[in-house]
Backbone as CSV, one residue per row, in Angstrom:
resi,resn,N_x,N_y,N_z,CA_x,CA_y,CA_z,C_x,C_y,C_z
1,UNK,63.968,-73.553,36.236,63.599,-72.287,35.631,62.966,-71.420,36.710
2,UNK,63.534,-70.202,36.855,62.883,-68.890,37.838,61.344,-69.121,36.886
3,UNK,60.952,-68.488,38.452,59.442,-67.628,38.099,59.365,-66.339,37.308
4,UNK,60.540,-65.837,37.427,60.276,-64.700,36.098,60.600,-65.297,34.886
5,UNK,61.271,-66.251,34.705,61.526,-66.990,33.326,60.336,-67.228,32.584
6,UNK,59.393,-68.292,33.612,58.545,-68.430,33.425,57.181,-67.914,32.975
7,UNK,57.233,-66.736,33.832,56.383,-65.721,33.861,56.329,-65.329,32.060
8,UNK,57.648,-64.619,31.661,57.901,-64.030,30.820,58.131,-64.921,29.026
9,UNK,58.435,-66.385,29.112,58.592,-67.089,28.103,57.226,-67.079,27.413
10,UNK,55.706,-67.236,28.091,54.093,-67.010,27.074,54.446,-65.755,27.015
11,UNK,54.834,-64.892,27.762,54.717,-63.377,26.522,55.958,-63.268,25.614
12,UNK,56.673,-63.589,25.684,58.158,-63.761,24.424,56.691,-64.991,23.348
13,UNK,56.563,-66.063,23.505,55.491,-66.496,22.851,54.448,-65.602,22.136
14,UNK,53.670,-64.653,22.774,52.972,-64.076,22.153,53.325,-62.615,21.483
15,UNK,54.108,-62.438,21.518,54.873,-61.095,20.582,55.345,-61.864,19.744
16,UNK,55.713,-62.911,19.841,56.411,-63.651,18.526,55.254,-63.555,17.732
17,UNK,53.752,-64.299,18.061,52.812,-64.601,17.292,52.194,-63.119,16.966
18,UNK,52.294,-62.351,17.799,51.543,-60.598,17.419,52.573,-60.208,16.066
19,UNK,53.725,-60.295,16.316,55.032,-59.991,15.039,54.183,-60.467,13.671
20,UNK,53.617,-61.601,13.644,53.462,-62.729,12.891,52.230,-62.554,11.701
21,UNK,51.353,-61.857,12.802,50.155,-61.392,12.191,49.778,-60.260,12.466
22,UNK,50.756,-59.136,12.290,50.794,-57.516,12.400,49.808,-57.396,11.186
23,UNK,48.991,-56.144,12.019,48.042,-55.753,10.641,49.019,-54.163,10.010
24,UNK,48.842,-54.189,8.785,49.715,-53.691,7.636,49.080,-52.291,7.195
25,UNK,49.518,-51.246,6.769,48.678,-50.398,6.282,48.327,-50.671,5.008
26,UNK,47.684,-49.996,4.191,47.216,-50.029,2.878,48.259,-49.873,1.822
27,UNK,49.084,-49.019,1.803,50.449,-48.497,1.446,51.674,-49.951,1.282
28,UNK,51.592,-50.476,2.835,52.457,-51.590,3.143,51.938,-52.989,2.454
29,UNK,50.488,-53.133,1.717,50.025,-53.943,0.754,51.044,-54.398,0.203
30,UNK,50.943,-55.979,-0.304,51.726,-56.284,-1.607,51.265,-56.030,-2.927
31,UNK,52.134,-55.307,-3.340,51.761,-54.717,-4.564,50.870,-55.922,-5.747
32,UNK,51.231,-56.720,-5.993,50.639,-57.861,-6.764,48.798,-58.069,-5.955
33,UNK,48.452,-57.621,-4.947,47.298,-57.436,-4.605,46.145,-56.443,-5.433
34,UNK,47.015,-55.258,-6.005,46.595,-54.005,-6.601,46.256,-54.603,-8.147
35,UNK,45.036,-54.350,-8.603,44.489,-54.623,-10.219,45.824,-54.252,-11.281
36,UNK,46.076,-52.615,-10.711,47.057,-52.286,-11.879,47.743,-51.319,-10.597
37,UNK,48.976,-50.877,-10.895,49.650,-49.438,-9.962,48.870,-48.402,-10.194
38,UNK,48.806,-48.043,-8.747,47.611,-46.562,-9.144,46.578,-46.590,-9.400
39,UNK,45.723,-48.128,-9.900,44.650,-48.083,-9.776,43.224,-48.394,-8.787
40,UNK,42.056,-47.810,-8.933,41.121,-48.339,-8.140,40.161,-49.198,-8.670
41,UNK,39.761,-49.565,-8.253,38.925,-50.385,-8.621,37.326,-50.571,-7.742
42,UNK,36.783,-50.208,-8.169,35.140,-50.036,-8.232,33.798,-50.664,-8.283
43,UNK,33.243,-51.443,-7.530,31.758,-51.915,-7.459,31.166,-51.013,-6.837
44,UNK,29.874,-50.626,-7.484,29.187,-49.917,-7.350,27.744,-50.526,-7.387
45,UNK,26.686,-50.903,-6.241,25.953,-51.837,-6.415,24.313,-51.170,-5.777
46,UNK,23.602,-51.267,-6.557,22.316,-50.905,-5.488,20.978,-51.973,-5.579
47,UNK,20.526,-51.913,-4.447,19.482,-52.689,-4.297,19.011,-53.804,-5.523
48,UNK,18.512,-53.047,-6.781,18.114,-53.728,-7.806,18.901,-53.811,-9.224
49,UNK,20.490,-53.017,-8.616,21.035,-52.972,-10.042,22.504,-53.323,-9.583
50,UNK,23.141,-53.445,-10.793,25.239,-53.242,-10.346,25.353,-51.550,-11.699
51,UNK,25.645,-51.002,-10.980,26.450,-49.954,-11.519,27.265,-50.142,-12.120
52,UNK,28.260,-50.596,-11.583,29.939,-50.703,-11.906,30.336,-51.912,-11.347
53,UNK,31.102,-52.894,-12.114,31.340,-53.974,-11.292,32.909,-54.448,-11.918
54,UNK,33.585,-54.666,-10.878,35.229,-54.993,-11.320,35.890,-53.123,-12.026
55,UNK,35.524,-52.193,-11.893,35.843,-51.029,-13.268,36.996,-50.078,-12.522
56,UNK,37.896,-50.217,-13.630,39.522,-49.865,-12.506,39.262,-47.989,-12.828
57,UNK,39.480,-47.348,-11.531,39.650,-45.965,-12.232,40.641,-45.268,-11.985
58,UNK,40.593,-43.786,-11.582,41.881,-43.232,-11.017,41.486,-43.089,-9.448
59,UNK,40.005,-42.407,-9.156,39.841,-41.372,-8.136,38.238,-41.911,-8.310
60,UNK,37.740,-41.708,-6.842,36.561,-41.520,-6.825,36.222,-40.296,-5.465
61,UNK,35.634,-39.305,-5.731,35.234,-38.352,-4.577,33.481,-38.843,-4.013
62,UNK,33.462,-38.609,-2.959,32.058,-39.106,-2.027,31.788,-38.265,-0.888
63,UNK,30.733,-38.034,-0.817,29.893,-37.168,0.388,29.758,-38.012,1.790
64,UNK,30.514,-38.570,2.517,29.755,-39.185,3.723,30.171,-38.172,4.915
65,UNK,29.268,-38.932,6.203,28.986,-38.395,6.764,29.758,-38.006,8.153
66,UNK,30.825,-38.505,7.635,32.132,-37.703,8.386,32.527,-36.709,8.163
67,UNK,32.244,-36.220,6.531,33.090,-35.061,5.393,33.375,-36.041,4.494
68,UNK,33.915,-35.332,3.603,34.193,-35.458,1.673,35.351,-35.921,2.271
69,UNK,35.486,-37.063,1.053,36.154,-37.813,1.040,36.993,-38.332,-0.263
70,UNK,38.228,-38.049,-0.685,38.687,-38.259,-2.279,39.511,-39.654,-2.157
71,UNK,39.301,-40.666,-2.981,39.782,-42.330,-2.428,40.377,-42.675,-3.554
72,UNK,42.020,-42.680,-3.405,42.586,-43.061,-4.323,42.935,-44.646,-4.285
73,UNK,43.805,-45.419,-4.936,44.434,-46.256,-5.276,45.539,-46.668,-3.850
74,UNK,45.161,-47.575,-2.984,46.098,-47.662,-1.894,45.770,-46.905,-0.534
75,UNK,44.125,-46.543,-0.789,43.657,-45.488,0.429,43.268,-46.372,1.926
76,UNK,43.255,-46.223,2.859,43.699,-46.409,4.251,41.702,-47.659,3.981
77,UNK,42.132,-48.336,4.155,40.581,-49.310,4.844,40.021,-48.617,5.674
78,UNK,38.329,-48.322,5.386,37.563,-47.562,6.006,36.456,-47.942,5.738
79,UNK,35.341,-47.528,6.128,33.853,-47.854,6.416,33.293,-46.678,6.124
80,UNK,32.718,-46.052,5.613,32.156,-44.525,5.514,30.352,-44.822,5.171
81,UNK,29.161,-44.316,6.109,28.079,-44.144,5.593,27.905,-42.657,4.671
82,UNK,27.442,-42.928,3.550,26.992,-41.769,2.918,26.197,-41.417,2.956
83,UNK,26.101,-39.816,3.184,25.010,-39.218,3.150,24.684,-38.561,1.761
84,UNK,23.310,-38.188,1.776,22.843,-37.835,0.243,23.481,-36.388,-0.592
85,UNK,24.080,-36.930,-1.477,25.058,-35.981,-2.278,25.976,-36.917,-3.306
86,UNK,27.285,-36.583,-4.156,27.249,-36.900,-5.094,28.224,-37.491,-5.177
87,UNK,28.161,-38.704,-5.562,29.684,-39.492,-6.252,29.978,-39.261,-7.650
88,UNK,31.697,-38.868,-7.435,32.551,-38.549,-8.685,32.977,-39.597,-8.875
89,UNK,32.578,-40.684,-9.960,33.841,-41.634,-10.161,34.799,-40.947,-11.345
90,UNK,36.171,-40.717,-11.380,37.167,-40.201,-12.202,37.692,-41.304,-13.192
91,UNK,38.057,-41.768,-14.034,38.975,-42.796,-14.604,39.192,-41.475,-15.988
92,UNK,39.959,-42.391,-16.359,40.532,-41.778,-18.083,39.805,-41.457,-19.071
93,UNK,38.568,-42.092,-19.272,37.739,-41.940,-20.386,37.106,-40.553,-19.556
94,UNK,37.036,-40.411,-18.408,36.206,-38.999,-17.969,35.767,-38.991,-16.550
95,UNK,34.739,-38.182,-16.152,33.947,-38.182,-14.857,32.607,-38.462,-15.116
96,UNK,31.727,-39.388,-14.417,31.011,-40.183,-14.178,30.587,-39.611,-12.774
97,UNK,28.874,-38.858,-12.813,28.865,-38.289,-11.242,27.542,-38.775,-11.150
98,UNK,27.327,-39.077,-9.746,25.961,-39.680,-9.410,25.482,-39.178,-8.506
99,UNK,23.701,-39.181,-7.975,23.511,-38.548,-6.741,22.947,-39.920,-6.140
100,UNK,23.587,-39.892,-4.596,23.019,-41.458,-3.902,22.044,-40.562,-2.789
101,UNK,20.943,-40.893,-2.139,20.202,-40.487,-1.259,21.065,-41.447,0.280
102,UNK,21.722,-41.940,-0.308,22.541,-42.914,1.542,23.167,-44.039,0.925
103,UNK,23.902,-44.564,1.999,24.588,-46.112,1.638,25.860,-46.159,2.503
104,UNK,26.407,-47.323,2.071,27.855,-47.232,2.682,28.878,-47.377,1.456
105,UNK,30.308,-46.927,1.745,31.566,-47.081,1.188,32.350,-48.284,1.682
106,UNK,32.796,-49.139,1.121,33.747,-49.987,2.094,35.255,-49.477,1.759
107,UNK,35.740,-49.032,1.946,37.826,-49.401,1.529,37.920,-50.528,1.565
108,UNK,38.827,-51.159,0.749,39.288,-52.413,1.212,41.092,-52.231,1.278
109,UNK,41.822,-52.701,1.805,43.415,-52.701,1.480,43.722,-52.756,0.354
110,UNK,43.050,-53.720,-0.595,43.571,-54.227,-2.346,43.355,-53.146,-3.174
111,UNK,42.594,-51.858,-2.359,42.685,-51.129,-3.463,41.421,-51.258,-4.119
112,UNK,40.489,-51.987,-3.578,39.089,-52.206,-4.008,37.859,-51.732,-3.260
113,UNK,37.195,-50.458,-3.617,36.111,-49.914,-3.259,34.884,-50.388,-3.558
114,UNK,33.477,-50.668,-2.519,32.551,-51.457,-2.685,31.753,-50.095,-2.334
115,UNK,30.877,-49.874,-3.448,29.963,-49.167,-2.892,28.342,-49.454,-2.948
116,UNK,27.894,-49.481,-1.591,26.154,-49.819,-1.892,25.753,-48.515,-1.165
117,UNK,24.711,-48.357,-2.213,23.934,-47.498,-2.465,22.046,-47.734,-2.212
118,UNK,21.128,-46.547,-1.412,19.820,-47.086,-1.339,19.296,-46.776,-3.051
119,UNK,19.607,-45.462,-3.412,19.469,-45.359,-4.618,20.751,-44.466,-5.683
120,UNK,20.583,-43.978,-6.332,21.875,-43.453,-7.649,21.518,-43.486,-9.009
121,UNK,21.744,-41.844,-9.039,21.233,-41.617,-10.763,21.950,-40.818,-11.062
122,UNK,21.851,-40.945,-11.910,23.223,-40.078,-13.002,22.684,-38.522,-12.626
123,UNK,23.815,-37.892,-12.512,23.406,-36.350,-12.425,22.527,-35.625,-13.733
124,UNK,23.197,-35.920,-14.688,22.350,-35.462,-15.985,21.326,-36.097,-15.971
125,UNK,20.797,-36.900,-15.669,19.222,-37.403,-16.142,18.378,-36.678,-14.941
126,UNK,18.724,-36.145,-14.198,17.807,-35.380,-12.670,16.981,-33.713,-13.324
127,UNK,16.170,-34.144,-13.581,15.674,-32.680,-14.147,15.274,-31.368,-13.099
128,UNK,16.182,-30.581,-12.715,16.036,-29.348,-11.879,14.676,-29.012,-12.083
129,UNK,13.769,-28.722,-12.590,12.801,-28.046,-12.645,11.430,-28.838,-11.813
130,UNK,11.775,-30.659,-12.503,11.143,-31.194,-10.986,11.512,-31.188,-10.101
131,UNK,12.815,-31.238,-9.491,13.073,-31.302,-8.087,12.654,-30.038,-7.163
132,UNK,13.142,-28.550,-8.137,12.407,-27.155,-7.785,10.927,-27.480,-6.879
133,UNK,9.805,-28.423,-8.277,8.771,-28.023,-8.001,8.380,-29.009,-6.729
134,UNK,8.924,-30.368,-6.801,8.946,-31.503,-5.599,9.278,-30.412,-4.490
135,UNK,10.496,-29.827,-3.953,10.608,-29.220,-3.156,9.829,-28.276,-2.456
136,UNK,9.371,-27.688,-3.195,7.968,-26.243,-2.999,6.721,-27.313,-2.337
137,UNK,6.377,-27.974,-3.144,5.480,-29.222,-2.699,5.583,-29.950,-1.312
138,UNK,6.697,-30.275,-0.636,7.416,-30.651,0.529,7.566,-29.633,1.777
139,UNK,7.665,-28.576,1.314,7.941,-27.213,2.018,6.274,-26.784,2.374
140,UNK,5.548,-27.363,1.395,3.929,-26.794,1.362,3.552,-28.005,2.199
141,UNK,3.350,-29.148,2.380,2.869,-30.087,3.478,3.676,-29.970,4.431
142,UNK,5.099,-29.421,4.469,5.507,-30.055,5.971,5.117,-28.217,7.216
143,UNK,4.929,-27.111,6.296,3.998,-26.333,6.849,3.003,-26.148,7.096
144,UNK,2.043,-27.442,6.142,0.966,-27.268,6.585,0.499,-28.407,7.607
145,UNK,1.217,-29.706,7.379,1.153,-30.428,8.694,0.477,-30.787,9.619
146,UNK,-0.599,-31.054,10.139,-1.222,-31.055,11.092,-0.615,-32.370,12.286
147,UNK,-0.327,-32.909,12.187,0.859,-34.522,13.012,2.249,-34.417,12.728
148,UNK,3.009,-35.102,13.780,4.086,-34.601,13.621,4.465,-36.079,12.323
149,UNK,4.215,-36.865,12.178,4.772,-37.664,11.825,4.946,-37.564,9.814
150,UNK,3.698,-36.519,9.474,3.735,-36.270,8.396,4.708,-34.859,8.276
151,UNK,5.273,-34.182,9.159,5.827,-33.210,9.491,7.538,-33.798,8.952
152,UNK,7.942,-35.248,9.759,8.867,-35.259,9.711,9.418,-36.305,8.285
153,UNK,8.193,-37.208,7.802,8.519,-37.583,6.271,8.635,-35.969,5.248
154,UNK,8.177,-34.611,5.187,7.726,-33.576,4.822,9.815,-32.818,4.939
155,UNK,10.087,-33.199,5.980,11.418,-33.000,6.555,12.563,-33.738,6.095
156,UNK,12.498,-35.016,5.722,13.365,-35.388,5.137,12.928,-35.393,3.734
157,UNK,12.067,-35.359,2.976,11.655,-35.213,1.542,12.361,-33.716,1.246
158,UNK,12.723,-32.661,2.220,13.012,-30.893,2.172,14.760,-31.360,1.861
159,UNK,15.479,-32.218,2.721,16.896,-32.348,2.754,17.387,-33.297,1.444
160,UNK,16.730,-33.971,1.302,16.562,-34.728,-0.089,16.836,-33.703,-0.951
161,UNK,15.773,-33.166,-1.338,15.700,-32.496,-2.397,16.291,-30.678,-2.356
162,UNK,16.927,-30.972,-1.610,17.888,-29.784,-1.181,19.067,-30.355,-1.740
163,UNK,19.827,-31.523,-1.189,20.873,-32.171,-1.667,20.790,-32.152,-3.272
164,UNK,19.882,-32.771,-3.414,19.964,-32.526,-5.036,19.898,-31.195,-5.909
165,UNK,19.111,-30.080,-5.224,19.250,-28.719,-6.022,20.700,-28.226,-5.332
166,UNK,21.634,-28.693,-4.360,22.717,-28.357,-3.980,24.055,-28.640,-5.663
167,UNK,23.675,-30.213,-5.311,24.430,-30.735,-6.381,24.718,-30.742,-7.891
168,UNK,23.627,-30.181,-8.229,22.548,-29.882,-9.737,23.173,-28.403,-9.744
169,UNK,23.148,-27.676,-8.607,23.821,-25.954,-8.466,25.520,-26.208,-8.773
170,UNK,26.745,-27.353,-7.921,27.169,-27.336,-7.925,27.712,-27.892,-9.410
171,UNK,27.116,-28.635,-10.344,27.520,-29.181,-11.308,27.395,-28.201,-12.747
172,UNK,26.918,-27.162,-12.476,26.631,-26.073,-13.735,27.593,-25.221,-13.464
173,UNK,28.356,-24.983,-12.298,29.566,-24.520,-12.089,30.388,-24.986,-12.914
């Protein structure tokens, strides 16, 4: 056997084995992986609770911190941290919207979305008129301030509760 024979038979070997265990898109899934066609499927989990656990829907929309993000049934495997703003879960019976202050999204290929969350509350139970007055309150220590360190808890308590009079604005639309 030549030295290029040689050379070249472990890489004919290893394209065989790369062929073998090609990674697949989400799309290229076997369908029998998927709960139902078209559907998603949903855990939704935080610290001290499960939200949603196994719950097939159509659509879920999410705020992270790449940009908005709409995740259907068969959507590309991804990793997304969220930033504070609002999850739409969609299914048939209706829309289901939440505000998370952070967390992550997982994709999975099967068509199965994992979401953890630091916290998440239903949009309707968030009463605008406290968050108004929390905010004014936040805006009033982080001007009045004297250290930076109460300056910058004062700073993220302002974006917080901005996100939420954002979302609370956007949902009376």
């Amino acid at each position: 056997m030549s030295f290029v024979a040689r050379a070249f038979k472990p890489a004919t070997a290893l394209a065989r084995l790369t062929r073998q265990s090609a990674r697949f898109y989400a799309s290229e899934t076997a369908a029998a992986s998927t709960p139902a066609a078209g559907r998603l499927v949903v855990n939704f989990a935080l610290p001290h609770a499960v939200v949603l656990k196994g719950t097939e829907v159509n659509q879920v929309d999410l705020s992270a911190v790449s940009g908005d993000l709409g995740i259907l049934a068969d959507h590309v495997p991804t990793i997304e941290q969220l930033k504070p703003g609002v999850i739409d879960i969609i299914s048939d019976a209706g829309s289901a919207k939440y505000f998370v202050s952070g967390g992550f999204a997982i994709m999975n290929p099967n068509s199965v979305l994992n979401i953890n969350a630091v916290e998440a509350f239903k949009l309707e139970d968030i009463d605008p008129q406290a968050v108004a007055a929390n905010l004014a309150e936040s805006q009033r220590l982080a001007s009045s301030a004297k250290d930076e360190a109460t300056k910058e808890a004062a700073a993220i308590e302002i974006e917080l509760y901005e996100s939420i009079q954002t979302a609370l604005s956007a949902k009376s639309k």
